[in-house]
N, C-alpha and C positions, 0 to 999 in steps of 0.2 A: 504373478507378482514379480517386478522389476528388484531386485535388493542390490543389482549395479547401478543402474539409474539413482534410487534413493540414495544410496551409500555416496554417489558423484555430485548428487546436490548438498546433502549434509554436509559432506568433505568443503566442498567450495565457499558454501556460508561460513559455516565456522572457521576455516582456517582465514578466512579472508578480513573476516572480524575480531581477527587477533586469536582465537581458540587453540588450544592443545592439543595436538594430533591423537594423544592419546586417549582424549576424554571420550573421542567416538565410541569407545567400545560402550559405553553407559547407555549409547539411543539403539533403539530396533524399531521395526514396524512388526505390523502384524497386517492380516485382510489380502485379499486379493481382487484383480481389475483395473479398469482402468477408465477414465472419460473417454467417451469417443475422439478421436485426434488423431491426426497423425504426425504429432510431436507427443513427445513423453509428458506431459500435463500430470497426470498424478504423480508420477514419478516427483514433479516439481512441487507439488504437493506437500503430499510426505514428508521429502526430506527438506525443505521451509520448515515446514510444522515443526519437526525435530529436533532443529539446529535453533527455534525459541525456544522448545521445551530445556536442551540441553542449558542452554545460557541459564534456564532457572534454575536446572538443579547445580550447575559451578556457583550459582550463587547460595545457594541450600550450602553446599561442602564448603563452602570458605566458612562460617562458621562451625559447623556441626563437621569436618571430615569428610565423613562419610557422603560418596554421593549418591544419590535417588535415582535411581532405574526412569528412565526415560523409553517411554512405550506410543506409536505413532496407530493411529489406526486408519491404513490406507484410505479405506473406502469414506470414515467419515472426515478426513483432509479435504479430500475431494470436495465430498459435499460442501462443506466450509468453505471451499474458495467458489462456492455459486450462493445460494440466498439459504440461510439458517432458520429464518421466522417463517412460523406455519402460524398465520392470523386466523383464530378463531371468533366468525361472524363479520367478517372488513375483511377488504384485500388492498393489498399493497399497489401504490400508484404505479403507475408504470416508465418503466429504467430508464426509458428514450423518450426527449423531446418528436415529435409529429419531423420536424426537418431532419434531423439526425441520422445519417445512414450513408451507403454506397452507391452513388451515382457515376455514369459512365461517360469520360468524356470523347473529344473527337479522337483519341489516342490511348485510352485505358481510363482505368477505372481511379476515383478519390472517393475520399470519409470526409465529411464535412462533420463535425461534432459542434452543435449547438443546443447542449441541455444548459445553461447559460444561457441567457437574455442577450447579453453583452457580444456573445460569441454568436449566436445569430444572429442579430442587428447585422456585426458587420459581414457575415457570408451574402444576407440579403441583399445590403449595401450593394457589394462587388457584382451580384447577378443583378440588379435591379428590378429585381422580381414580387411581388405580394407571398406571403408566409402561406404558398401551398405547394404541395413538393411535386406537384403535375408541372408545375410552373419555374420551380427549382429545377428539374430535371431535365426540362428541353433547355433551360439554361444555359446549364451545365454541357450539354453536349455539344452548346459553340466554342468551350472553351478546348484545350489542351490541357491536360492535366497538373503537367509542370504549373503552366502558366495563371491558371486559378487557384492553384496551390501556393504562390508565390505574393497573387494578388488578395487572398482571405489571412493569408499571415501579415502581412503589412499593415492590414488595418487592425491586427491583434486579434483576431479572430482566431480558430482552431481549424485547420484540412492538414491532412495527408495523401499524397498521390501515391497508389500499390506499386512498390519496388520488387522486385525480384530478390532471390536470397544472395545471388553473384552481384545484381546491383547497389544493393546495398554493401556488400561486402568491398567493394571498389567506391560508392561515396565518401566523401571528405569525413562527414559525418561519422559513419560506418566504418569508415581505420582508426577514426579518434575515440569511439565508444570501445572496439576494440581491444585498447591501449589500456585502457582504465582497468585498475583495479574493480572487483565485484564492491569492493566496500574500500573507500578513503577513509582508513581510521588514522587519527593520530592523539597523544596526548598531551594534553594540553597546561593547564595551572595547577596551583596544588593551594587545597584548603584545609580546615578543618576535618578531622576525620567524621564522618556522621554519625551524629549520636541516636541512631533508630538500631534497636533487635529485631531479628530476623527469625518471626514464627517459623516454623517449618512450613505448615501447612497456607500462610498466607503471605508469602519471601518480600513482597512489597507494600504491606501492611505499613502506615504513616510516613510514606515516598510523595511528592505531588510532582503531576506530571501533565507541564503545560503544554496543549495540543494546538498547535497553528495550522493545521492540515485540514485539507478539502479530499473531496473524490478521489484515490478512494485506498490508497497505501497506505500514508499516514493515520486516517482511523481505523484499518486493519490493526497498523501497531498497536496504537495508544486502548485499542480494543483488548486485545492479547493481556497489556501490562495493570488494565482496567481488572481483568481477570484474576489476578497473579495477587490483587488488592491496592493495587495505587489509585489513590484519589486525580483521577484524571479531571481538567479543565479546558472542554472546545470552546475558543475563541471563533466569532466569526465576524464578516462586515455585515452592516444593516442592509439587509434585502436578500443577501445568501439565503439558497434553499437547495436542498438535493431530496426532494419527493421521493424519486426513486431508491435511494442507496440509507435515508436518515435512519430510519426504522430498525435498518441492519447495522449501523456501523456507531452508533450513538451509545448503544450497550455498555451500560458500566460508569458514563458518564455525567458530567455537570455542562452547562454548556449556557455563554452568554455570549454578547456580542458588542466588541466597537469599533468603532469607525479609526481606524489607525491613520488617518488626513489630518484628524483634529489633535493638535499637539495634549492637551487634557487627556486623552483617551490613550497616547502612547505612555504618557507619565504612570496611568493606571496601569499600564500592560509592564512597564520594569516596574512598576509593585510588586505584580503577581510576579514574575523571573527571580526576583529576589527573596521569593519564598518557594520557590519550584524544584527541586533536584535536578527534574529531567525537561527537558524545552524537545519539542518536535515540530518538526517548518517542512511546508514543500514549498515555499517562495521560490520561484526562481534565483537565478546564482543573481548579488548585488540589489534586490529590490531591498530586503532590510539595511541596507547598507546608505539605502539614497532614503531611508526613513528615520536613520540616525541609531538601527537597531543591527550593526555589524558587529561581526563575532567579537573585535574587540572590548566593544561594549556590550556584550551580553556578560564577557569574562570579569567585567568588570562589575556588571551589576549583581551577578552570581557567582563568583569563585567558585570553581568547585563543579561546574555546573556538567551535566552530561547532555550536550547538543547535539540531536541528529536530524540531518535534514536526505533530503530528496528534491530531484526532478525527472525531467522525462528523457531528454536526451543526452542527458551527460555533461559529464561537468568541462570539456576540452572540447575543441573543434566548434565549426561554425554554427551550429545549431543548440549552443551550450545555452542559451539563453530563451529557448526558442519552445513557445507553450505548448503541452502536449497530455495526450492522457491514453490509459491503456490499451483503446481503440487504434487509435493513431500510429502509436509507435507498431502495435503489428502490422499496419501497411505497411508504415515505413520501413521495417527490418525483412521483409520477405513472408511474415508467418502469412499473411490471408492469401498470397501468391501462392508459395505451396501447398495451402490447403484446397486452393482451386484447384491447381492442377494436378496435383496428385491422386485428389478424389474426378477428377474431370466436369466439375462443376463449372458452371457456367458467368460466376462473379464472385468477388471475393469472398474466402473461406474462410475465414476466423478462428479462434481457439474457443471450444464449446464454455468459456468462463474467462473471467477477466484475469484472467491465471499471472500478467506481467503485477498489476494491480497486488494481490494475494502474495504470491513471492515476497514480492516486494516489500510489504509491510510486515511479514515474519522476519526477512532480512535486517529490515531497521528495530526490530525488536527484538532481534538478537545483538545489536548492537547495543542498541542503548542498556540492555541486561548487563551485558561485558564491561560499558563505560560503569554500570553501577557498586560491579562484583570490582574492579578497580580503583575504581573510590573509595571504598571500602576499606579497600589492602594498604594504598600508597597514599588517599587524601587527595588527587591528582582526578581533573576532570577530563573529556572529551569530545573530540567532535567527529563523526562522523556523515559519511556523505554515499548516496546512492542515488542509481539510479532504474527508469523501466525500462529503458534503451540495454543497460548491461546485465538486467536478469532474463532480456530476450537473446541475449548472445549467451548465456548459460541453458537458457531450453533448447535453442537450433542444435547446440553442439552436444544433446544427447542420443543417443542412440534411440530410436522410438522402437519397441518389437510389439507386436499385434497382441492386443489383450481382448481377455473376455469382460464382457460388459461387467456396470459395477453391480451390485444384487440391488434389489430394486428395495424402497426406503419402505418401514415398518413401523408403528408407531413403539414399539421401541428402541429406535433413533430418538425419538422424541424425551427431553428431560421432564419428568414429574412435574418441578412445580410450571404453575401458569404466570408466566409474565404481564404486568401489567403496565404495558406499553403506554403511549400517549394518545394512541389512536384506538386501543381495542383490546383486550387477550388475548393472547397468542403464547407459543411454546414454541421452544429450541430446540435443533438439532443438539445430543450430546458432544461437550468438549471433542474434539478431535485427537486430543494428546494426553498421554496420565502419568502427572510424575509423584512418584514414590513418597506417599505422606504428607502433598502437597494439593490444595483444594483451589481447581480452576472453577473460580464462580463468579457473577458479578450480581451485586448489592444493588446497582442502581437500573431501572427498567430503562428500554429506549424510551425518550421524549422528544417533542421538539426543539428545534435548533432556537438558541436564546432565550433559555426555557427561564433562564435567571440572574442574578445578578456578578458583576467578575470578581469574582471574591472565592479566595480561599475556605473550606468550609472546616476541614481538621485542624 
């Protein structure tokens, strides 16, 4: 068991989110092991998991004092940032689109990411190839890597060509993610103080927490705060699907859908803001902005409001704008390079879990925790902002030391009761985190995406 590593991610979330250096001493872990990697992966784990558990117990003590023991449990972190639901009698679709993967061009290796319609189309487009990856693949290999990287983003599409950790480290991109803060927090307007009690055992009990997020940080978060008891609401556009990841990341929620093009459907959507506490977006930087939906007018439609968004490469430099998902940015930052070469693999290595993905969305939901336990205090909202790009420049820069594997899964990992999903029965991995008095559950089974209407339901 790593408790420098933990200790170095907890430290870096929380202080980064505005937290009290001192409050550390309230989290531990427990368990030992580690995922296979040769980057500290549980390590990043863990101490994620810890630094949301801790934002809920600051939020426990600003009323009550006293604060709640915050308890991490390494091995089942881990498991949590890979797939939780164990489907009883159905199995879960599977993660990757048929095109989706690592192909090698005339000069090294790219990630084409096309579980997206849209995002395949245009990689197809650019190879001018039929939807079979025999036919993708020799494609691919008249390209240069750069250069089909260059030409699949242009048509909005998703690639990444595998960088090195030195070359990334010298990219334009790669000194500006760098630069960034782990978390842009700042505070923002000041409202009415919120008139909701704070059970102990359920801290976000009558909070609404509007989710604008896809794939797959943002409903990490809004998962976690789902937990905690806030009535979460996934928005999405008509046609959205994520097969692979819904089943897992929908837990706890309500979930409808509109088409934000049609001005009707945005009128609906500052409805729902103007009853929300908490707003969570991975738009890219300025798409709500050119929808009429910039932070100015969110402050305006919510006072008060606790805003936190995401994207992939950061919020500065030339690639701020620029689509990407947790696949991706490990080319792009070095992680699948080093995983090649240091295990002497033969193509790109990856991280055994979407571990930038996972971070990433404990990160924003320890923020948005902080923006709440703050509003609380002062009546003063926030906004905060992260990214995959800079929780991958927090894993490179740990220290990895060789662990023993994690103990293999038992069906008491498994929670008692049976969920009744939208596709079948099935049962969870137990919570990952236990804070002191405080009851991580969630009320609502996963369903499908647009299961209902966009309406507030407390």
């Amino acid at each position: 068991m790593s408790d420098a590593g933990f200790s170095t991610v907890l430290r870096a979330i929380w202080t980064a989110a505005g937290g009290a250096p001192e409050a550390l001493a309230h989290a531990a872990q427990r368990g030992s092991g580690g995922l296979p990697s040769v980057f500290a992966v549980s390590d990043l784990a863990a101490g994620s998991v810890a630094a949301a558990g801790l934002a809920a117990a600051e939020l426990v003590a600003a009323r009550r004092d006293a604060w709640p023991a915050v308890t991490v449990d390494r091995r089942l972190a881990s498991v949590w940032f890979g797939m939780t639901l164990r489907p009883e009698g159905w199995r879960l679709p599977p993660a990757w689109d048929p095109i989706a993967g690592d192909y090698a061009a005339s000069d090294g290796w790219i990630r084409l990411h096309t579980n997206a319609p849209h995002h395949r189309a245009a990689a197809l487009a650019v190879l001018g190839v039929p939807e079979e990856r025999a036919a993708v693949a020799q494609a691919v290999a008249r390209w240069s890597k750069s250069g089909l990287e260059a030409a699949v983003v242009a048509r909005s599409g998703c690639a990444a060509a595998m960088l090195t950790l030195d070359e990334w480290a010298g990219h334009p991109q790669g000194r500006a993610v760098a630069a960034e803060p782990l978390v842009h927090h700042d505070v923002t307007d000041t409202a009415a103080e919120p008139a909701w009690t704070i059970p102990r055992d359920r801290p976000l009990a009558g909070l609404r927490v509007l989710d604008l997020t896809r794939v797959l940080a943002g409903p990490v978060a809004t998962r976690f705060l789902a937990g905690l008891g806030a009535e979460v609401l996934r928005i999405d556009p008509p046609g959205w699907e994520e097969p692979g990841v819904v089943p897992e990341v929908v837990l706890g929620k309500r979930t409808a859908r509109l088409d934000l093009r049609d001005p009707a459907a945005r009128a609906t959507l500052e409805t729902l803001l103007a009853g929300a506490d908490v707003m969570v977006h991975g738009y890219r930087p300025d798409a709500l902005e050119r929808m009429g939906l910039g932070a100015d007018r969110r402050r305006a439609v919510r006072p008060g409001l606790v805003d936190v968004c995401l994207d992939a490469y950061g919020w500065t430099g030339p690639w701020r704008a620029r689509r990407g998902f947790d696949s991706l940015v490990q080319m792009s930052s070095g992680i699948a390079d080093a995983g090649m070469r240091r295990l002497g693999k033969d193509k790109p290595f990856p991280l055994p879990v979407q571990a930038l993905d996972h971070a990433c969305g404990y990160a924003m939901a320890t923020a948005a925790l902080r923006g709440i336990t703050g509003r609380l205090r002062t009546g003063q909202g926030s906004a905060s902002r992260l990214s995959l790009a800079r929780i991958a420049a927090l894993l490179t820069g740990l220290d990895a030391a060789e662990e023993t594997p994690l103990a293999p899964e038992t069906p008491d990992d498994l929670s008692e009761a049976v969920e009744a999903t939208g596709w079948g029965p099935a049962r969870r991995i137990k919570p990952p985190v236990e804070i002191e008095g405080t009851r991580l559950a969630w009320a609502v089974p996963s369903g499908p995406l647009g299961a209902g209407p966009p309406a507030w339901v407390g």
